[in-house]
PDB file of N, CA, C and O in Angstrom:
ATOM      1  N   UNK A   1     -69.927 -44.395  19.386  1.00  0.00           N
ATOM      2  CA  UNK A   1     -68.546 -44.359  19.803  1.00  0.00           C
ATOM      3  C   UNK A   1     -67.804 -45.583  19.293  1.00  0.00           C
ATOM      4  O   UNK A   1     -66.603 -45.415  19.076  1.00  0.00           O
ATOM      5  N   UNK A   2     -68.288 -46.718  19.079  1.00  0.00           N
ATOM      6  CA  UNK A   2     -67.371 -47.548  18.680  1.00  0.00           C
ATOM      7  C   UNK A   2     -67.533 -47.767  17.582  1.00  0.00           C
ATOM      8  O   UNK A   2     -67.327 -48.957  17.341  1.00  0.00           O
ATOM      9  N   UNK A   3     -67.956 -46.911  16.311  1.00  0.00           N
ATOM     10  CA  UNK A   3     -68.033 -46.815  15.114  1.00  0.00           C
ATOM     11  C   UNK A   3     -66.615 -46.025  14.772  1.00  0.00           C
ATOM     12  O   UNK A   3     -66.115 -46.009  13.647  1.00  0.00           O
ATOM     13  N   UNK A   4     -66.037 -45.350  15.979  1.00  0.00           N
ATOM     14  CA  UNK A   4     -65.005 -44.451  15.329  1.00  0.00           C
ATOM     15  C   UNK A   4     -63.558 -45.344  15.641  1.00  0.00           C
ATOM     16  O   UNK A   4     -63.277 -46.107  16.565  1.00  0.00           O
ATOM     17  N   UNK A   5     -62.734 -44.865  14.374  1.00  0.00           N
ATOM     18  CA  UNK A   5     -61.746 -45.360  14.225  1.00  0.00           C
ATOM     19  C   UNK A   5     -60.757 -45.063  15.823  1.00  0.00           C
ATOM     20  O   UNK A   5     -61.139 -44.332  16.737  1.00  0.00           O
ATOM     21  N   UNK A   6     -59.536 -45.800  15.799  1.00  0.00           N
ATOM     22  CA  UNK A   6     -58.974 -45.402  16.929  1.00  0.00           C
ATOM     23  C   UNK A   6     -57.648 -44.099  16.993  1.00  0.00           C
ATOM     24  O   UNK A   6     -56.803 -44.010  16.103  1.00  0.00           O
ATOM     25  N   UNK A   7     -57.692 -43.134  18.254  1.00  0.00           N
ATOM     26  CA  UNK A   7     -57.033 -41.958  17.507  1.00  0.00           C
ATOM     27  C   UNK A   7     -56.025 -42.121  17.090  1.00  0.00           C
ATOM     28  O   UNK A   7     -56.011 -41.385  16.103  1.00  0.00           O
ATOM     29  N   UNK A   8     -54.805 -42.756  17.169  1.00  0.00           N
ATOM     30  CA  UNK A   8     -53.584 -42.880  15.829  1.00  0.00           C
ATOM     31  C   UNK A   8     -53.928 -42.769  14.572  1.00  0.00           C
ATOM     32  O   UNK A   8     -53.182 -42.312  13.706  1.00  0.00           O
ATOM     33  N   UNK A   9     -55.605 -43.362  14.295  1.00  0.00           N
ATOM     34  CA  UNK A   9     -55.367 -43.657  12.780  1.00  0.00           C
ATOM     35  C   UNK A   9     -56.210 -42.358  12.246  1.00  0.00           C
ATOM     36  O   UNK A   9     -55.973 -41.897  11.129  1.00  0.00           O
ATOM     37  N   UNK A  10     -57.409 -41.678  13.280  1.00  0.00           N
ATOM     38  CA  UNK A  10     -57.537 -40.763  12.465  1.00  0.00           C
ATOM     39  C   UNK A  10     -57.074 -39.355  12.514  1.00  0.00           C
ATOM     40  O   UNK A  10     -57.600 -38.410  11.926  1.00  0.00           O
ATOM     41  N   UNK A  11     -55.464 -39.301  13.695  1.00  0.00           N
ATOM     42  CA  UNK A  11     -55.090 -38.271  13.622  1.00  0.00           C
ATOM     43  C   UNK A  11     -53.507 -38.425  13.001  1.00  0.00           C
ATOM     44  O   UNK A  11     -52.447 -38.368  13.624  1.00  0.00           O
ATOM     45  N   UNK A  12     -53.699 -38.605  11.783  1.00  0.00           N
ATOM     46  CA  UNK A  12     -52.119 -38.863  11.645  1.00  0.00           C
ATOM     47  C   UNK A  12     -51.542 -38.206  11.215  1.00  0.00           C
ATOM     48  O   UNK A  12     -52.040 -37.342  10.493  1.00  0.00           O
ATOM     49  N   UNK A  13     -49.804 -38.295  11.503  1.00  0.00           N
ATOM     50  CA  UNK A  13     -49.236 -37.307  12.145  1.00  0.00           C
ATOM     51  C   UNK A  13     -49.139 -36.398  10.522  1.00  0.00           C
ATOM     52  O   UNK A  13     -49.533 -37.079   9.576  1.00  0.00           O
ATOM     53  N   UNK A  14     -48.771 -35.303  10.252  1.00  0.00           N
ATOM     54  CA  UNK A  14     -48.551 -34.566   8.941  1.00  0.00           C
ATOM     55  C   UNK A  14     -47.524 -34.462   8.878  1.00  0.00           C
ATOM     56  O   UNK A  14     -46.948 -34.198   9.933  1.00  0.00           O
ATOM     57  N   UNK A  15     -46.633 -34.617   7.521  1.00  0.00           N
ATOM     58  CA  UNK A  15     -45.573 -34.083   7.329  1.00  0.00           C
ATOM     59  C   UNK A  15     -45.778 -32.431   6.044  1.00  0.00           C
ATOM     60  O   UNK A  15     -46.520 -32.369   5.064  1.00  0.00           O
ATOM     61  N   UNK A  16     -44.907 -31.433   6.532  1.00  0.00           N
ATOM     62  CA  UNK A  16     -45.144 -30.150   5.640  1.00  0.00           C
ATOM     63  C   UNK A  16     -44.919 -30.780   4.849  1.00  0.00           C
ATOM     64  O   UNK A  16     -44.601 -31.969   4.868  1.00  0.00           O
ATOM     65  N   UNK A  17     -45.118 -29.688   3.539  1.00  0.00           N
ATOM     66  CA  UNK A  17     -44.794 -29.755   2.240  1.00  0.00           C
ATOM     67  C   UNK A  17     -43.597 -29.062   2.067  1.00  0.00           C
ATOM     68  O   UNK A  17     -43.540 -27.880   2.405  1.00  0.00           O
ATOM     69  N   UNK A  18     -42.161 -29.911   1.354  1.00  0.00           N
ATOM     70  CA  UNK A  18     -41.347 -29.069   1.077  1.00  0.00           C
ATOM     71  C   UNK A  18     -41.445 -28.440   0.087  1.00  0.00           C
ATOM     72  O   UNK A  18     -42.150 -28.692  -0.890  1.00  0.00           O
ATOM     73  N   UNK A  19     -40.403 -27.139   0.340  1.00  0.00           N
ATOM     74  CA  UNK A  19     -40.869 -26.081  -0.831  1.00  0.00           C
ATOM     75  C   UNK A  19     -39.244 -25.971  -1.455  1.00  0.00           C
ATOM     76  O   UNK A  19     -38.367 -26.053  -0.594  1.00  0.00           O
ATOM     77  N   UNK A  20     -38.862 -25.820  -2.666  1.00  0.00           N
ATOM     78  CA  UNK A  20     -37.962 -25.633  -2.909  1.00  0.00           C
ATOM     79  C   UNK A  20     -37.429 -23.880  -3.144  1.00  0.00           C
ATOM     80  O   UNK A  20     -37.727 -23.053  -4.006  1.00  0.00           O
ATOM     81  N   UNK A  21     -36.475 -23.818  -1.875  1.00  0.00           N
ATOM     82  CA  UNK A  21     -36.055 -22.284  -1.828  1.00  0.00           C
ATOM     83  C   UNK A  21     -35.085 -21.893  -2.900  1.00  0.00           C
ATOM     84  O   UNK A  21     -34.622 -22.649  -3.753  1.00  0.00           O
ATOM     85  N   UNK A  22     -34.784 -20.348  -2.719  1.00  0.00           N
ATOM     86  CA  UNK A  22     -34.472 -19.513  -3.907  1.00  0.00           C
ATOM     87  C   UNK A  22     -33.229 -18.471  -3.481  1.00  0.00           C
ATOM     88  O   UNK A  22     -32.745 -18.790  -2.395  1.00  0.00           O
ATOM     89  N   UNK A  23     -32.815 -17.691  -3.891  1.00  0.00           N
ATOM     90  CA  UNK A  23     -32.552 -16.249  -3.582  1.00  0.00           C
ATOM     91  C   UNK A  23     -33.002 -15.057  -3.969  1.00  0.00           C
ATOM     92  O   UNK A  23     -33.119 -14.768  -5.160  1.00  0.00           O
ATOM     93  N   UNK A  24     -33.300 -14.241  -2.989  1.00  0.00           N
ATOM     94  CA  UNK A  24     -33.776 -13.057  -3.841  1.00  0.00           C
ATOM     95  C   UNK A  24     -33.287 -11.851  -3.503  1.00  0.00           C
ATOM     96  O   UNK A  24     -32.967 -11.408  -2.399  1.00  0.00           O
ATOM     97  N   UNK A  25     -33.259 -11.282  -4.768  1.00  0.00           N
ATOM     98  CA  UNK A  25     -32.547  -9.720  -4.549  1.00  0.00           C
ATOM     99  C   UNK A  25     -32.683  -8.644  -4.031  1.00  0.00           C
ATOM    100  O   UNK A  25     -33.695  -8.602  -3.332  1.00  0.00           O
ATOM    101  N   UNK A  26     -31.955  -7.489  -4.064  1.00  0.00           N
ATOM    102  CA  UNK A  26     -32.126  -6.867  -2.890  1.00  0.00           C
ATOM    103  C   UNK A  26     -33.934  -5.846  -3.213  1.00  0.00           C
ATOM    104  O   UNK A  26     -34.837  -5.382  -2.517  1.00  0.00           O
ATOM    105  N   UNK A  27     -33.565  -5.968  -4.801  1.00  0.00           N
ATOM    106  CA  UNK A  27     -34.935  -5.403  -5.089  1.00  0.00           C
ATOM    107  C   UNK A  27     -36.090  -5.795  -5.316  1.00  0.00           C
ATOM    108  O   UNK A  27     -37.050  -5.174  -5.771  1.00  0.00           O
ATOM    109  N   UNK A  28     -35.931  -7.533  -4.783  1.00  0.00           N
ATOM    110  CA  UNK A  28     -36.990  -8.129  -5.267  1.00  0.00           C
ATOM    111  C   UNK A  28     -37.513  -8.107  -3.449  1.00  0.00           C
ATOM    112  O   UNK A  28     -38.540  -8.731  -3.183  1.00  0.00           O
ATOM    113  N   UNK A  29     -36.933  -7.542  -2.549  1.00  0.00           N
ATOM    114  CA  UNK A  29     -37.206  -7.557  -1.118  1.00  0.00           C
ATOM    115  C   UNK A  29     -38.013  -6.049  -0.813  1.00  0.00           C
ATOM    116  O   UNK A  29     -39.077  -5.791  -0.251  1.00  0.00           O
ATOM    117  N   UNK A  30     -37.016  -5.238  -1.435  1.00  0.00           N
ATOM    118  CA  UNK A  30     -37.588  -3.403  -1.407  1.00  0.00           C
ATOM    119  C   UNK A  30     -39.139  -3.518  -2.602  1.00  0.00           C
ATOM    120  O   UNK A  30     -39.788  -2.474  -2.658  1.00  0.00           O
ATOM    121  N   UNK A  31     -39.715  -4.830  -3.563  1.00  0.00           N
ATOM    122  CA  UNK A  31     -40.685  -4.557  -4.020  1.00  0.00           C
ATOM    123  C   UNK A  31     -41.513  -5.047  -2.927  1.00  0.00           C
ATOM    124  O   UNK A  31     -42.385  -4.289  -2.504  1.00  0.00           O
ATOM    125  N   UNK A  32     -41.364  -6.280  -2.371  1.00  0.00           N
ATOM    126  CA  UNK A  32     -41.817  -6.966  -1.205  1.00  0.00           C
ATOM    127  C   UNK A  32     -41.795  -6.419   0.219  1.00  0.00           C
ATOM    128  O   UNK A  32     -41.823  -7.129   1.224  1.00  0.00           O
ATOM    129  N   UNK A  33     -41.735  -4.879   0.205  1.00  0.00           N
ATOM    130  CA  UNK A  33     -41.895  -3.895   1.536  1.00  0.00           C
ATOM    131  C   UNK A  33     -41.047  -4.980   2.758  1.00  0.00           C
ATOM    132  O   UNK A  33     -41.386  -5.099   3.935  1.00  0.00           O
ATOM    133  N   UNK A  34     -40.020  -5.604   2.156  1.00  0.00           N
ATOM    134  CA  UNK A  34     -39.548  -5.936   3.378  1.00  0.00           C
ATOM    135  C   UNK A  34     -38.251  -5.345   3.553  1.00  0.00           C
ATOM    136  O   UNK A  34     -37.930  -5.647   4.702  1.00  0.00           O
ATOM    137  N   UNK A  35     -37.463  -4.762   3.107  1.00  0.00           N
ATOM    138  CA  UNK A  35     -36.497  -3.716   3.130  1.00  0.00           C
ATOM    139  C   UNK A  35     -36.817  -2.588   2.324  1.00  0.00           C
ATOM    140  O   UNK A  35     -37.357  -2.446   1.227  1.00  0.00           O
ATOM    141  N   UNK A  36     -36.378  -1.902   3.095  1.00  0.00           N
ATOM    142  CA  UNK A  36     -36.515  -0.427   2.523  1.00  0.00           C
ATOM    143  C   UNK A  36     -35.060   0.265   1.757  1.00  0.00           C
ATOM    144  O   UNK A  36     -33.879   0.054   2.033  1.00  0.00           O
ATOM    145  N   UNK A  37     -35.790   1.344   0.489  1.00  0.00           N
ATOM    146  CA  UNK A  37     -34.972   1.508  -0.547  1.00  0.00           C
ATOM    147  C   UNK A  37     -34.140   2.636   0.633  1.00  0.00           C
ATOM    148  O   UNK A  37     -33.494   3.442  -0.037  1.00  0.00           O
ATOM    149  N   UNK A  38     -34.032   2.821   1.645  1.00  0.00           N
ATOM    150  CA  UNK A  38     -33.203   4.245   2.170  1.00  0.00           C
ATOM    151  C   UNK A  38     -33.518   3.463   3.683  1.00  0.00           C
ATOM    152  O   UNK A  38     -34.439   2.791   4.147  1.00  0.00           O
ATOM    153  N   UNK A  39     -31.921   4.071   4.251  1.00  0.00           N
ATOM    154  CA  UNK A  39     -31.805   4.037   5.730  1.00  0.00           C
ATOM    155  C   UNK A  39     -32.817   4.892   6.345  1.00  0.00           C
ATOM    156  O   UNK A  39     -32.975   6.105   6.205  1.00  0.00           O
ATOM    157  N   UNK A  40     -33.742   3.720   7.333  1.00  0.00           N
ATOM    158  CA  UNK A  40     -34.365   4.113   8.736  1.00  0.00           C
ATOM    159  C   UNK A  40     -34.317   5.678   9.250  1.00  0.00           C
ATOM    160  O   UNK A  40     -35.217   6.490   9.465  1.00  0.00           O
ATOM    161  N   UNK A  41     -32.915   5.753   9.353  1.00  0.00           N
ATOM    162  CA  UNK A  41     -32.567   6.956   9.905  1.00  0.00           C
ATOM    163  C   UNK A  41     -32.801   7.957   8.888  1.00  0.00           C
ATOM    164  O   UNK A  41     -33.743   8.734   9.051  1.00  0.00           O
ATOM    165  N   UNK A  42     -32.186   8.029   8.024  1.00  0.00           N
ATOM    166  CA  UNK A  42     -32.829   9.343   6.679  1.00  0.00           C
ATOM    167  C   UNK A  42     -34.121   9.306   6.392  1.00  0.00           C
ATOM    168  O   UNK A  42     -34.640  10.399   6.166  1.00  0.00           O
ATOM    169  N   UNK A  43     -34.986   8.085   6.321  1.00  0.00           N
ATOM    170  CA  UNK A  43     -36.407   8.556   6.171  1.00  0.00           C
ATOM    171  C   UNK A  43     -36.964   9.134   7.396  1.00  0.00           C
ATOM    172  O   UNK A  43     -37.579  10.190   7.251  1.00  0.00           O
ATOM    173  N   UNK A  44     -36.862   8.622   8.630  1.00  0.00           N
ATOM    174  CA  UNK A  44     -36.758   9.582  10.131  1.00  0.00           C
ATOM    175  C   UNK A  44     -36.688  10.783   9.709  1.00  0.00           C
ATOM    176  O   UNK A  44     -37.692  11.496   9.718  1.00  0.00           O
ATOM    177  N   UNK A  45     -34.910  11.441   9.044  1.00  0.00           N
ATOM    178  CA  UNK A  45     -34.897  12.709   9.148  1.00  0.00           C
ATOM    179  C   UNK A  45     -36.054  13.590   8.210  1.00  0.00           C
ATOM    180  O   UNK A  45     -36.674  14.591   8.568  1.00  0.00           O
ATOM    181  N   UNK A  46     -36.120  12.944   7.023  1.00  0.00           N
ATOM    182  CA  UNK A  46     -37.165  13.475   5.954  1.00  0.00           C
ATOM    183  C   UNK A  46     -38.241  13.746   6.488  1.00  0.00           C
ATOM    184  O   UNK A  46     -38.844  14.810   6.345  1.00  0.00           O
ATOM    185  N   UNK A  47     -38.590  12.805   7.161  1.00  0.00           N
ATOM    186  CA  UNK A  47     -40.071  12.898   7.927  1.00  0.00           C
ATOM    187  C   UNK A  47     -40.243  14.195   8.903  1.00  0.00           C
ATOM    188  O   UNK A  47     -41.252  14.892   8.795  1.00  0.00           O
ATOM    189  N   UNK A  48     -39.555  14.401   9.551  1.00  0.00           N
ATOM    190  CA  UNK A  48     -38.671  15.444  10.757  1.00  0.00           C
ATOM    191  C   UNK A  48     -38.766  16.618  10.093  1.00  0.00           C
ATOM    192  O   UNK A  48     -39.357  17.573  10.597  1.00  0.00           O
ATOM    193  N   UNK A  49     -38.341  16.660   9.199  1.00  0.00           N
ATOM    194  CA  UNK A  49     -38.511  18.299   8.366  1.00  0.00           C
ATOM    195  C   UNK A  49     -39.829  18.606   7.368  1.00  0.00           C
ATOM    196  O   UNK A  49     -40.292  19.675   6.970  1.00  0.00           O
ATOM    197  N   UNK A  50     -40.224  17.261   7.142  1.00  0.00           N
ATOM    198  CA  UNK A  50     -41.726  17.529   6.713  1.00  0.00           C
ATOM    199  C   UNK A  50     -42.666  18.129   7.734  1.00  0.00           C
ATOM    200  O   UNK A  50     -43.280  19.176   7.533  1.00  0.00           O
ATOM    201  N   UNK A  51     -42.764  17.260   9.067  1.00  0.00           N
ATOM    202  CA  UNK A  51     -43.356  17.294  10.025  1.00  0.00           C
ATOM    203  C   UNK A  51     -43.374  19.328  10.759  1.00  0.00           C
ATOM    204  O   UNK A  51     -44.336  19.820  11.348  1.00  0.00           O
ATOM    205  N   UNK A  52     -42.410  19.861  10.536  1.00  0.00           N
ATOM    206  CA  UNK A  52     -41.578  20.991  10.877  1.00  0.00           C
ATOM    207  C   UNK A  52     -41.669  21.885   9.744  1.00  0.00           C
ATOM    208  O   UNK A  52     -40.938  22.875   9.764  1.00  0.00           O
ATOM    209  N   UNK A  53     -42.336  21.732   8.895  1.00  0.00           N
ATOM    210  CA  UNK A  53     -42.517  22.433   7.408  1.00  0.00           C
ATOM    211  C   UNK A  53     -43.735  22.352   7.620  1.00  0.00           C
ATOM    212  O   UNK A  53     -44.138  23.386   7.087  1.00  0.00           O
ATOM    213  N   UNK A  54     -45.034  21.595   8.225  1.00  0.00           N
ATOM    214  CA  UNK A  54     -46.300  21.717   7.924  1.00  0.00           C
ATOM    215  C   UNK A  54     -46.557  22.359   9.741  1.00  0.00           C
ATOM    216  O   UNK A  54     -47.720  22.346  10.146  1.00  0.00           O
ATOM    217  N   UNK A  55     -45.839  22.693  10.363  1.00  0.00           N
ATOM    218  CA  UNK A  55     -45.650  23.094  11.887  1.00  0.00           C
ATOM    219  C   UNK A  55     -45.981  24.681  11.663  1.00  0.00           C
ATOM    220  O   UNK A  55     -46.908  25.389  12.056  1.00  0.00           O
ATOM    221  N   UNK A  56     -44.573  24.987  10.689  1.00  0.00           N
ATOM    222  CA  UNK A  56     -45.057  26.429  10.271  1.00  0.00           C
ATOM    223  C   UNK A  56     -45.794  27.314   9.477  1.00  0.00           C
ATOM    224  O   UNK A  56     -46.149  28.491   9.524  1.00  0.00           O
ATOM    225  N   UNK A  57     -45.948  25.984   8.443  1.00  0.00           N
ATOM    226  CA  UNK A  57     -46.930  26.300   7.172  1.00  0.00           C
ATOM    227  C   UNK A  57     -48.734  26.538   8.026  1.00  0.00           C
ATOM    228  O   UNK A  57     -49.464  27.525   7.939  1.00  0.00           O
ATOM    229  N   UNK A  58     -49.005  25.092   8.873  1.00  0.00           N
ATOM    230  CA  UNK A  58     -50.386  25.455   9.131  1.00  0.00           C
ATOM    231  C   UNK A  58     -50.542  25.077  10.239  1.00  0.00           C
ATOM    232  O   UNK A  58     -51.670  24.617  10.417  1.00  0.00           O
ATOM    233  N   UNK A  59     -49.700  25.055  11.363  1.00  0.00           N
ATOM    234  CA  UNK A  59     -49.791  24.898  12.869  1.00  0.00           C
ATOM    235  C   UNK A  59     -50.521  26.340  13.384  1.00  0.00           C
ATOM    236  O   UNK A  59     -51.145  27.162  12.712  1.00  0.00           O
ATOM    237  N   UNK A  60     -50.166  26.333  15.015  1.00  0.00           N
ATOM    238  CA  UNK A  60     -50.717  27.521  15.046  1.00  0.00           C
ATOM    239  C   UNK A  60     -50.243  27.523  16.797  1.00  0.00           C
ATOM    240  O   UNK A  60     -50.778  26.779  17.620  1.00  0.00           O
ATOM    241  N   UNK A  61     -49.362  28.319  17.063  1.00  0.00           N
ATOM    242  CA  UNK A  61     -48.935  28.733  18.331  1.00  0.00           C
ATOM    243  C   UNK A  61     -47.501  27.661  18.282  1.00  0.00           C
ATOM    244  O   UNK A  61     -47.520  27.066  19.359  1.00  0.00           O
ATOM    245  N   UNK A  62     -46.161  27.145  17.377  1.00  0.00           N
ATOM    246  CA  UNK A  62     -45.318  25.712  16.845  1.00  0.00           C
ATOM    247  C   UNK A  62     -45.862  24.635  17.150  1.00  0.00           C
ATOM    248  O   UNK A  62     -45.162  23.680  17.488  1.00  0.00           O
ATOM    249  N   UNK A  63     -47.465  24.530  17.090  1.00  0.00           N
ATOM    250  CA  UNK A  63     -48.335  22.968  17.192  1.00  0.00           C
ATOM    251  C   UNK A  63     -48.921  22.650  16.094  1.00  0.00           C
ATOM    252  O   UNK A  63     -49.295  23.550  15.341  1.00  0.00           O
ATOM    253  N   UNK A  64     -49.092  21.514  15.821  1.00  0.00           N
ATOM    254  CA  UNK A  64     -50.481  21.396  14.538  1.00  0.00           C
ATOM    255  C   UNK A  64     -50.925  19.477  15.649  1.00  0.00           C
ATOM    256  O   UNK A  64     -50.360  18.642  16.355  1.00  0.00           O
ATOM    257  N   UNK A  65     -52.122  19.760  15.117  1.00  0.00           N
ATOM    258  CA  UNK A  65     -53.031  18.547  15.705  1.00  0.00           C
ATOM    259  C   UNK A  65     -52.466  17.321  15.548  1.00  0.00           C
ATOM    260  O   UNK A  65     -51.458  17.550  14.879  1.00  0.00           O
ATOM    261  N   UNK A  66     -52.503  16.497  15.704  1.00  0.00           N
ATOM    262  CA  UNK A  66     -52.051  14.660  15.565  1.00  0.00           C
ATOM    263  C   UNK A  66     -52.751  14.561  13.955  1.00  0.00           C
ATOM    264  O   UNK A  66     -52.327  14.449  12.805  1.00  0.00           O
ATOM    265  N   UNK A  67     -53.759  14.648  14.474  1.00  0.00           N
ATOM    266  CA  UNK A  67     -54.532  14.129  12.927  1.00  0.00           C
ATOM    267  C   UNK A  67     -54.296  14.563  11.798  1.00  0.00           C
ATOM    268  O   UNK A  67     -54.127  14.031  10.701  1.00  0.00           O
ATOM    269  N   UNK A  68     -54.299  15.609  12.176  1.00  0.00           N
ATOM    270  CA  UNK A  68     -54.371  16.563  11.055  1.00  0.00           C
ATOM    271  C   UNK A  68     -52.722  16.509  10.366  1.00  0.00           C
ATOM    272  O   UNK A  68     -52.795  16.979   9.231  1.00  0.00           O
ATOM    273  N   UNK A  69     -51.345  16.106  10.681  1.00  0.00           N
ATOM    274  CA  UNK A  69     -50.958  15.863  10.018  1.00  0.00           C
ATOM    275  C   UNK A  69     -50.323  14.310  10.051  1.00  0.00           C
ATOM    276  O   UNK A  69     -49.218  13.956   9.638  1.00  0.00           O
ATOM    277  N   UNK A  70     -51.184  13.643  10.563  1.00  0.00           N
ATOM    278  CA  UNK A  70     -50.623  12.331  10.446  1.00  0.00           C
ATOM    279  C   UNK A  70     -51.668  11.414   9.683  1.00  0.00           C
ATOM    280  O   UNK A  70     -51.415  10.215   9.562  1.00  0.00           O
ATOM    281  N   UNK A  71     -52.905  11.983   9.137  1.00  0.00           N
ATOM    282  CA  UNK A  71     -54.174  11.450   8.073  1.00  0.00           C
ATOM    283  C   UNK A  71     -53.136  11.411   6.764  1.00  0.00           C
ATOM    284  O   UNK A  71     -52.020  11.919   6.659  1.00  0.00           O
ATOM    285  N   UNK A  72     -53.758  10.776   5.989  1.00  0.00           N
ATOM    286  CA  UNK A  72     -53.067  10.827   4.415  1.00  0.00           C
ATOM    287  C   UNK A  72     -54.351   9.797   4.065  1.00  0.00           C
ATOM    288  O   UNK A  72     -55.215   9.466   4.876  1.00  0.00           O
ATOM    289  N   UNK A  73     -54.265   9.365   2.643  1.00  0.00           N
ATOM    290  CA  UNK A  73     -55.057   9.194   1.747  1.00  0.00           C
ATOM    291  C   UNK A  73     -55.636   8.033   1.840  1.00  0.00           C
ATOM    292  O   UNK A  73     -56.835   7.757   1.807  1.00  0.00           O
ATOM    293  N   UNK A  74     -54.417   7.145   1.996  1.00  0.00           N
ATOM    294  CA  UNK A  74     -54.978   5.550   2.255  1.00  0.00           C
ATOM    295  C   UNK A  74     -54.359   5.264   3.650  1.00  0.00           C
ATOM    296  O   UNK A  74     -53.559   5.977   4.255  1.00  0.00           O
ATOM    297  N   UNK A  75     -54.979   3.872   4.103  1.00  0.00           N
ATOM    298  CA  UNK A  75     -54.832   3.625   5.383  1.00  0.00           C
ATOM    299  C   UNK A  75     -53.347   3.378   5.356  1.00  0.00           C
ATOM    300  O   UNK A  75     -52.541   3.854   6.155  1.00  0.00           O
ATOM    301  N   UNK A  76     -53.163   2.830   4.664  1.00  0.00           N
ATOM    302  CA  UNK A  76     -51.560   2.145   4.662  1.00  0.00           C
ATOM    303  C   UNK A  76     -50.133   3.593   4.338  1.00  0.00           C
ATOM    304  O   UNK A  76     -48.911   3.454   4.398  1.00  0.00           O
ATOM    305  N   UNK A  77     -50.615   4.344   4.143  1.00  0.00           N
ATOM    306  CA  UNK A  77     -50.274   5.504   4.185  1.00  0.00           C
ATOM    307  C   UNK A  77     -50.231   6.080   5.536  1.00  0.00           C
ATOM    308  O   UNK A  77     -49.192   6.428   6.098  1.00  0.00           O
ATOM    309  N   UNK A  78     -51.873   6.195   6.216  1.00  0.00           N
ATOM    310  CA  UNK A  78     -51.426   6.884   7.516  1.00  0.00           C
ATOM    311  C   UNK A  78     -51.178   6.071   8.773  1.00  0.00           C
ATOM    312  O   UNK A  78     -51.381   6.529   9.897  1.00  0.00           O
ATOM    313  N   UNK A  79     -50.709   4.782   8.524  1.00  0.00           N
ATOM    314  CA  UNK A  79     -50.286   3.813   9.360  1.00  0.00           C
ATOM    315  C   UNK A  79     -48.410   4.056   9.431  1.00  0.00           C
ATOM    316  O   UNK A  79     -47.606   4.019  10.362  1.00  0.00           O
ATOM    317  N   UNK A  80     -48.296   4.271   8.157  1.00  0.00           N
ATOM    318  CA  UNK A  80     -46.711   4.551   7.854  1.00  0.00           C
ATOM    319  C   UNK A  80     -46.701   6.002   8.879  1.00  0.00           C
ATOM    320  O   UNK A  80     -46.135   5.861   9.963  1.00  0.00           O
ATOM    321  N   UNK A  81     -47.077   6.856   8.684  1.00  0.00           N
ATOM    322  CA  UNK A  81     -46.720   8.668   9.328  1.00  0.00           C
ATOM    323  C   UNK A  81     -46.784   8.080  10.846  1.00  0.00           C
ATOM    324  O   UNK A  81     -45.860   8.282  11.632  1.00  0.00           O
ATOM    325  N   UNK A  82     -48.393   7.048  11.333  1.00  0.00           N
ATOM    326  CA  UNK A  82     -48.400   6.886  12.914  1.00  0.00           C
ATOM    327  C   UNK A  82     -47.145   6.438  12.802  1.00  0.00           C
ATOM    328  O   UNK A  82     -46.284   6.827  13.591  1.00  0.00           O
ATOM    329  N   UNK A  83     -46.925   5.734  12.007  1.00  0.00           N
ATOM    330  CA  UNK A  83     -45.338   4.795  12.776  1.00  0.00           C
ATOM    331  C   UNK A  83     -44.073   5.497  13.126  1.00  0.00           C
ATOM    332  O   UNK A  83     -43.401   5.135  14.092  1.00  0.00           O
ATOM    333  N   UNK A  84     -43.741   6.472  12.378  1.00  0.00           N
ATOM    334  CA  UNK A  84     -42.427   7.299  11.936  1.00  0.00           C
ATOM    335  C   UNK A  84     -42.347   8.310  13.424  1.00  0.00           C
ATOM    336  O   UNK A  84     -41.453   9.146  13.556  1.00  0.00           O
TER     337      UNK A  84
END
């Protein structure tokens, strides 16, 4: 114990690293999945009539299963359908 330094000196304090910021465009945000190329609400509706197109195509009594149409190919795919 008295080999160790005292705590000020070996916890000292950090300063971040500044970063020098930018602007970025609206498409450099829609490549960066952080805005989307279409209003919330119209991909909603798209979804809505897909959802209602595979109801009658392969439901059965106006039902079809959770899974069965909310699976897709990759995870990040059927994370998007759970969400919608």
């Amino acid at each position: 114990w008295k080999s160790l330094l005292p705590l000020n000196e070996r916890w000292k304090e950090l300063f971040p690293e500044e970063i020098e910021t930018g602007l970025a465009t609206r498409e450099d945000l829609i490549r960066q999945r952080i805005m989307r190329d279409e209003a919330f609400s119209e991909e909603l509706e798209k979804f809505w009539h897909k959802l209602k197109g595979e109801v009658e195509e392969k439901g059965e009594n106006g039902k079809i299963r959770y899974w069965n149409f909310i699976g897709a190919e990759t995870y990040e795919k059927t994370v998007h359908k759970a969400f919608m």
